[in-house]
C-alpha positions in Angstrom: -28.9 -23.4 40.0 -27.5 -20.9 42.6 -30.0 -19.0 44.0 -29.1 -15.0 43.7 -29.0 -13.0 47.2 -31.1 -10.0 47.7 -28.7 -7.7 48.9 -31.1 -4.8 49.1 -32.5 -6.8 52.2 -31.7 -8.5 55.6 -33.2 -11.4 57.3 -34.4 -10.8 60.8 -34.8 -13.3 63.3 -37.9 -13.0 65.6 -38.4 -14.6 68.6 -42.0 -13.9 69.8 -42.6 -13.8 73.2 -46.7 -14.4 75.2 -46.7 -12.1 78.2 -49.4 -14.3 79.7 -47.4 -17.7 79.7 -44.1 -15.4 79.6 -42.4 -18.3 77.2 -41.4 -18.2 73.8 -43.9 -19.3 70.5 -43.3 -21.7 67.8 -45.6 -23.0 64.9 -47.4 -25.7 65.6 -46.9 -27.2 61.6 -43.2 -27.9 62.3 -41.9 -30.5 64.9 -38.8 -28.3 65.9 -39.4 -24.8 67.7 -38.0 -22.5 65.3 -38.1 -18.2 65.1 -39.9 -16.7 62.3 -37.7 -14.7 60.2 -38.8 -11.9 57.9 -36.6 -9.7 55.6 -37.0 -6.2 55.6 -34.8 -3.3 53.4 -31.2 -2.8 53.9 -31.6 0.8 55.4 -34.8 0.8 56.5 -35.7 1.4 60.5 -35.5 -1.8 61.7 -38.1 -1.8 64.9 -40.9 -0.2 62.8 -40.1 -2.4 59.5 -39.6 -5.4 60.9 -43.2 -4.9 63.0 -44.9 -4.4 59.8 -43.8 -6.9 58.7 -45.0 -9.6 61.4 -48.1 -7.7 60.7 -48.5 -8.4 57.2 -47.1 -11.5 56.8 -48.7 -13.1 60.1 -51.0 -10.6 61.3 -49.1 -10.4 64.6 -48.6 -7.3 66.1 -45.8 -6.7 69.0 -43.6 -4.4 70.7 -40.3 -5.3 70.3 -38.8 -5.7 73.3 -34.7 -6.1 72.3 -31.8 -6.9 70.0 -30.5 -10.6 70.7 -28.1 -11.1 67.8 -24.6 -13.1 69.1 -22.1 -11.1 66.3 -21.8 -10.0 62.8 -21.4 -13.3 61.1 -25.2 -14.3 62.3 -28.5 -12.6 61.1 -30.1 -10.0 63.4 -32.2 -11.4 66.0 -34.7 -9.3 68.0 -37.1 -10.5 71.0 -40.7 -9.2 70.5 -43.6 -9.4 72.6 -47.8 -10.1 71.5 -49.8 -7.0 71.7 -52.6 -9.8 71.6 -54.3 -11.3 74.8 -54.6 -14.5 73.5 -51.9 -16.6 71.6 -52.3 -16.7 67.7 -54.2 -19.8 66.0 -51.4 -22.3 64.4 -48.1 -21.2 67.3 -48.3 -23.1 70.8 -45.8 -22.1 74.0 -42.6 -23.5 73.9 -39.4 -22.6 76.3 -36.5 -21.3 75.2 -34.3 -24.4 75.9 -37.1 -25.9 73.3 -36.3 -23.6 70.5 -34.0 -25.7 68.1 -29.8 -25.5 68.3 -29.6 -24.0 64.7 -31.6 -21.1 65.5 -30.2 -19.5 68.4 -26.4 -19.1 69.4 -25.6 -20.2 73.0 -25.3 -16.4 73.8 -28.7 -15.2 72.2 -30.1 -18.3 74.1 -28.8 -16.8 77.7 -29.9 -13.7 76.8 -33.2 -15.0 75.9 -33.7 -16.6 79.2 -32.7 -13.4 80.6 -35.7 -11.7 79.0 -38.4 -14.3 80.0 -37.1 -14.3 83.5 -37.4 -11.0 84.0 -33.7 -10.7 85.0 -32.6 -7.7 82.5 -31.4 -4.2 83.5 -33.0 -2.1 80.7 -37.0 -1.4 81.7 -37.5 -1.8 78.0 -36.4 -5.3 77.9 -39.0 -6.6 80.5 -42.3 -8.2 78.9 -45.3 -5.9 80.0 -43.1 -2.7 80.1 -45.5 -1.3 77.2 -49.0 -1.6 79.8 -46.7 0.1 82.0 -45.9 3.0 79.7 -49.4 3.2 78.0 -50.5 3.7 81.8 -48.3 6.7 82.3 -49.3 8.4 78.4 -52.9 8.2 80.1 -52.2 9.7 83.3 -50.0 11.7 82.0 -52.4 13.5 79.3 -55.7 12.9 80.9 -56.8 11.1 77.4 -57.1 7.5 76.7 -55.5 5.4 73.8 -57.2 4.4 70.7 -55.9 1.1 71.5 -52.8 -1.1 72.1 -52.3 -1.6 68.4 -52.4 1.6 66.9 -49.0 2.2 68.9 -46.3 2.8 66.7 -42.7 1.7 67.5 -39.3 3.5 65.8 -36.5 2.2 67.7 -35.4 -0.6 70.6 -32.9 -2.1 72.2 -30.8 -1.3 75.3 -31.8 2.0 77.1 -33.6 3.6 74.3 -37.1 3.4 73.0 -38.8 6.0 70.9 -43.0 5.2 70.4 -46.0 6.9 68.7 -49.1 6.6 70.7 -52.6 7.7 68.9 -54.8 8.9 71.4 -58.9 8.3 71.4 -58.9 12.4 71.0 -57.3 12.4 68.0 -54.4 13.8 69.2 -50.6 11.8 69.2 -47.9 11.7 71.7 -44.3 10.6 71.5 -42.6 8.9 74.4 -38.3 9.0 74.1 -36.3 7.3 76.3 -32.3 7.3 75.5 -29.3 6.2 77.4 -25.7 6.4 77.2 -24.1 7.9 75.5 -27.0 10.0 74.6 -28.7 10.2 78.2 -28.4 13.9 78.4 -30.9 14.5 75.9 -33.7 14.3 78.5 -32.9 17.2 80.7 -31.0 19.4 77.8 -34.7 18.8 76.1 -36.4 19.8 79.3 -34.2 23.0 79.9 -34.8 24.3 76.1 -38.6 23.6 76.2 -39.0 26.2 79.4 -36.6 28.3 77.8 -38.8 29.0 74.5 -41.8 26.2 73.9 -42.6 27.2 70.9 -39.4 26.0 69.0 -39.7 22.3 70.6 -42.9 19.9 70.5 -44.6 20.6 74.1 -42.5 18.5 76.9 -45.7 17.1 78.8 -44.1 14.7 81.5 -41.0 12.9 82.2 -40.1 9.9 83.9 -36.9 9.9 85.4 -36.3 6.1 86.2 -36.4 5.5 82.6 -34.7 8.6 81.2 -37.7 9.2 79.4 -39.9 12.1 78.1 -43.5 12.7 76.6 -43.8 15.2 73.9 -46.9 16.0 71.8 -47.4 15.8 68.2 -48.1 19.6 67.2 -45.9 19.5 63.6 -44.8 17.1 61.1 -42.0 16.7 59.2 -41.1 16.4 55.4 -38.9 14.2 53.6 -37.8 16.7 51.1 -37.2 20.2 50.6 -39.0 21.6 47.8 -36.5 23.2 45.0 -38.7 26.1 44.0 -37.5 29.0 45.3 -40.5 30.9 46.9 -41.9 27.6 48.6 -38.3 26.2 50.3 -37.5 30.1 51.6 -41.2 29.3 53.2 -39.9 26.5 55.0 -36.2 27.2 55.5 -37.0 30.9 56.5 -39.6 29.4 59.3 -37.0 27.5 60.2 -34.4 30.6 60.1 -36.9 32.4 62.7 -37.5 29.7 65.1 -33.6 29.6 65.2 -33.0 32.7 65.8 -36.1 33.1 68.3 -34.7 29.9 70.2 -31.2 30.9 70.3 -32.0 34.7 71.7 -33.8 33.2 74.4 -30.7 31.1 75.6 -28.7 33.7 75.6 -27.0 33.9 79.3 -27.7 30.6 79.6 -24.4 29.0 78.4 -23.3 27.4 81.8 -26.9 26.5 82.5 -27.5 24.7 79.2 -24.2 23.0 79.6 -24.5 21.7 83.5 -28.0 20.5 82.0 -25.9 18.4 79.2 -25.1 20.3 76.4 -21.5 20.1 74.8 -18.8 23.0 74.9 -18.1 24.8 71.5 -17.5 27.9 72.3 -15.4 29.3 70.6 -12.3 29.7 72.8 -12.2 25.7 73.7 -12.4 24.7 69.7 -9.7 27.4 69.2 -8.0 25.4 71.8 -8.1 21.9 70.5 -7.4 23.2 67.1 -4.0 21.7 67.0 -5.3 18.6 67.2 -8.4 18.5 65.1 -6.3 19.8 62.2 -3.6 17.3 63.0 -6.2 14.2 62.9 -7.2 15.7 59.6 -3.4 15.6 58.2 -3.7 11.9 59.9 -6.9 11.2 58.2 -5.5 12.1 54.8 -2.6 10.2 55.1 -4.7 7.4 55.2 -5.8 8.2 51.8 -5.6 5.0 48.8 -8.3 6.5 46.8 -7.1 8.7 44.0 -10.5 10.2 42.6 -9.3 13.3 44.7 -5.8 14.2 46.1 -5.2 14.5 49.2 -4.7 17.8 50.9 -1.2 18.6 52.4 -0.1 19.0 55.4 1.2 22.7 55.0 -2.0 23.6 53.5 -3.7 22.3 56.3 -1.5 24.1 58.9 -2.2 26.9 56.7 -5.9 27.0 57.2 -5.9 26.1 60.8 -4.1 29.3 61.5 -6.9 30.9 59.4 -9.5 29.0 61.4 -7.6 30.6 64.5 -7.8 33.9 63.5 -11.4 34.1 62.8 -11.9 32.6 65.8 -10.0 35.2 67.5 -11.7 38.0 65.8 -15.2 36.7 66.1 -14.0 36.5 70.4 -13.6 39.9 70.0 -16.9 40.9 69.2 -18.1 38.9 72.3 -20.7 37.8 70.9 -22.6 35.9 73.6 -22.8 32.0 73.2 -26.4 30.4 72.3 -27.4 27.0 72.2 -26.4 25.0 68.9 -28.2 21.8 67.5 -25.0 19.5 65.9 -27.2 17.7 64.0 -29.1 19.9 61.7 -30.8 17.4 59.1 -33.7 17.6 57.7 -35.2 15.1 59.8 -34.8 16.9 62.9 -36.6 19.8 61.7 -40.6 19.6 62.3 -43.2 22.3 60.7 -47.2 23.4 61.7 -48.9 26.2 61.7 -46.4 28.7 60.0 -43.4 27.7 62.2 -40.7 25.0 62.5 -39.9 23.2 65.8 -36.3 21.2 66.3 -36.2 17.9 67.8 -33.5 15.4 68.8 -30.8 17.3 71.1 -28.3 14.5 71.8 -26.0 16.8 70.2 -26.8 20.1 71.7 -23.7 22.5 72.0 -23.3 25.9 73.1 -21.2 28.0 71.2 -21.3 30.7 68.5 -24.7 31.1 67.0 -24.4 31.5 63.4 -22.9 27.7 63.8 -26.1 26.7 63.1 -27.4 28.9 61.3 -24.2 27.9 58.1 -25.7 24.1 58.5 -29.5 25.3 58.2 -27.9 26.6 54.8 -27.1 23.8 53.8 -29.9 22.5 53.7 -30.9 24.4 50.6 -31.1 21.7 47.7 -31.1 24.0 44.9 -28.4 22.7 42.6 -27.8 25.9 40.3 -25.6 28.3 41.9 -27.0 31.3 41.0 -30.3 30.6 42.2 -29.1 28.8 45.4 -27.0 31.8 46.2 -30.4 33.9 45.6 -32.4 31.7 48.4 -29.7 31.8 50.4 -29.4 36.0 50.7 -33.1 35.9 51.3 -32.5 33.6 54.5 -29.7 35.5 55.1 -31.9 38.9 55.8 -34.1 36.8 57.2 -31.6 35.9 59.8 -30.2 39.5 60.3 -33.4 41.1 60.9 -34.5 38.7 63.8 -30.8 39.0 65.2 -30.4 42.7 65.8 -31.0 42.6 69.1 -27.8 40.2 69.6 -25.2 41.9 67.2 -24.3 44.6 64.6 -24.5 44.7 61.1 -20.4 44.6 61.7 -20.3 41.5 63.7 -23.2 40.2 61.7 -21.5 40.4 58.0 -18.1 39.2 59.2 -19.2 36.4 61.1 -21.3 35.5 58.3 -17.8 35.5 56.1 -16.4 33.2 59.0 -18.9 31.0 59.9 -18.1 28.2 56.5 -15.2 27.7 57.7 -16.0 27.6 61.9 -18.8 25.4 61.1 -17.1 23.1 58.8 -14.7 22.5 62.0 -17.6 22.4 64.3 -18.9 19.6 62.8 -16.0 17.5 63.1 -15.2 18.5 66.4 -18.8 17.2 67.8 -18.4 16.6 71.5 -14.7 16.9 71.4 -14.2 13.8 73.5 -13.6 11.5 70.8 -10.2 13.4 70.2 -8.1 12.0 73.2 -9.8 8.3 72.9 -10.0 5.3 71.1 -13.2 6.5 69.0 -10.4 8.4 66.8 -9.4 5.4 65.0 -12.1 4.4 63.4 -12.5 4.1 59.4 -15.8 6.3 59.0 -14.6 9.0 61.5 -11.3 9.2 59.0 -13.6 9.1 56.0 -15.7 11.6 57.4 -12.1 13.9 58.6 -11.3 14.0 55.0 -14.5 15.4 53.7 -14.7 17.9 56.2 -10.7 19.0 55.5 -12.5 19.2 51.6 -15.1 22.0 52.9 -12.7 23.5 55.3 -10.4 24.0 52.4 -12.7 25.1 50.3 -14.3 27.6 52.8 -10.5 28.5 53.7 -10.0 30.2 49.8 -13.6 32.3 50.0 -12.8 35.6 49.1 -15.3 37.0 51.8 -13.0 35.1 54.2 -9.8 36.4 53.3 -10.9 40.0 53.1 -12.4 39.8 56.5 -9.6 38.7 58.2 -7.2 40.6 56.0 -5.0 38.4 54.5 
């Protein structure tokens, strides 16, 4: 009888590593050095899942240390090192040239070598790295960890690394390291936190050699909004404050945030490319074989790019000053404590018009009845004027409110803009993902609020 795949899960390969003996492990019950192999859920993080996992199953605990898989037609393979000073009861030491032919590809094998050799260019590929980092959190914050295994790992591989570390205190840092193309999160993170701390976790040290940044633990975030009204316009409207409260205090700031690596948005450049963001869309929807929904036509889409145009113009002419904008307002990247939200993850940090962010924080809302999610939404809306006076009118405010669905529907396609004159604009999702946004841009585009504010 066949036996049925699980295709909620994915086999790992794992390659455990003894930073004493700097060779790789093998069980001592079977003749040929093979990897473990756990299997953890399709979509879960990977680094943390597959370590608790190795935990559970073998009582192992490691950092891991890198991705070795050789291509898509083989099972993910990671490199991971023993927490543990001395080598597990039942493995023995074996080298990598010992670890059977079925088990590795040639390629995972040369990387592999690379690893124990200590010839890799990433600092979070080299066995010991974590003493070397759990020696800097200590320094760093005058407190000692609770131990070696209580350190919690999230993501690996290449030039980024992102770790938990409980402290003897009680207290919990984060260490982030990122590279390209996201190595500009560092100093963009850096520049925000001096501009207005209290929106950001507290930046406590970096460490330049490794593009990498200690932050501590002051607020916690939630995996879903609540849907009753009073309690999520507690939460979004904290959120809604420390928005505003952030993006006042960049104001004047636009060149400074962007030398430090944020991306241009304002609006003046997206009114710029606009002729070809709407023409990918148009491409995008000519790529169209599904016919659940039709596809939307070139004329309108020339239609509500001159739209999107003209309330870019008029919202130039209220000069409202740029601010800084987080591109990837999700859930996840919102943290809250003590009566106030802080925003983390600023990879995708632009500058542009403020209320930018402020339509995606509205989306948020999860409220599926329309009357009561336009309710919520008017609260956060006052919420938003009130802490914004200082910035604009009423004037500017309600007509760039009108604007903003259809500005920030473009926004979020345009991203960092780059992808526009490269090869990144063929790929399938970023199509897939054109097409939905031409859906909100055209629904945004027929708003009556819209069309009265721009006159048409």
């Amino acid at each position: 009888m066949q036996t049925e795949l699980n295709l909620d899960t994915v086999e790992y390969r794992v390659v455990l590593v003894d930073p004493i003996s700097r060779g790789a492990l093998a069980r001592d019950e079977e003749k040929s050095a093979r990897v473990l192999r756990v299997s953890i859920p399709l979509r879960a993080r990977a680094v943390r899942q597959v370590r608790t996992e190795l935990q559970r199953s073998w009582g192992i605990a490691v950092v891991i240390l890198d991705f070795l898989s050789a291509g898509n037609n083989v099972s993910p393979c990671v490199v991971a090192e023993l927490l543990a000073t001395s080598i597990p009861a039942g493995f023995r030491v074996v080298s990598a040239g010992e670890i059977a032919s079925e088990e590795l590809a040639e390629q995972e094998r040369t990387h592999l070598n690379r690893v124990l050799g200590d010839d890799v260019t990433s600092p979070f590929s080299r066995i010991g790295w974590i003493d070397e980092a759990i020696a800097w959190v200590e320094g760093a914050t005058g407190q000692r960890l609770r131990s070696k295994t209580s350190v919690e790992q999230f993501s690996a591989g290449g030039a980024f690394t992102l770790l938990r570390f409980p402290m003897a205190d009680g207290c919990s840092y984060w260490l982030k390291a990122t590279g390209v193309p996201n190595a500009n999160e560092r100093t963009l993170t850096a520049l925000l936190s001096s501009l207005c701390g209290n929106c950001l976790p507290r930046f406590v040290a970096e460490k330049v050699d490794w593009n990498a940044w200690l932050m501590m633990e002051e607020a916690c975030g939630i995996s879903v909004l609540p849907t009753e009204p009073d309690d999520l316009v507690r939460l979004l409207g904290q959120a809604v404050e420390s928005l505003a409260e952030l993006q006042l205090k960049t104001v004047g700031f636009d060149q400074v945030l962007i030398d430090a690596g944020a991306f241009d948005q304002r609006l003046h450049v997206l009114r710029t490319d606009a002729d070809l963001l709407f023409a990918y869309v148009a491409e995008a929807m000519s790529f169209q074989t599904s016919t659940k929904v039709p596809r939307i036509e070139t004329s309108r889409l020339q239609a509500i790019r001159k739209l999107f145009e003209e309330a870019c113009r008029r919202a130039e002419c209220f000069e409202m000053p740029p601010t800084i904008l987080h591109g990837d307002m999700n859930l996840g990247n919102l943290v809250f404590a003590r009566s106030r939200c802080q925003f983390i993850d600023w990879c995708e940090g632009y500058v542009g018009h403020p209320f930018i962010t402020f339509q995606h924080l509205l989306l948020l809302n999860p409220i599926e009845n329309p009357t009561v999610r336009a309710s919520v939404n008017d609260v956060l809306k006052g919420i938003y004027r009130t802490a914004m006076r200082p910035l604009c009118d009423s004037r500017q405010m309600e007509e760039g409110l009108a604007s903003m669905p259809l500005i920030a529907a473009a926004s979020s396609l345009y991203g960092r803009g780059d992808w526009l004159r490269s090869d990144a604009r063929n790929a399938l999702l970023r199509y897939e993902y054109a097409r939905t946004i031409g859906r909100h841009m055209d629904h945004a585009a027929r708003e009556p609020t819209l069309l009265e504010a721009l006159c048409v």
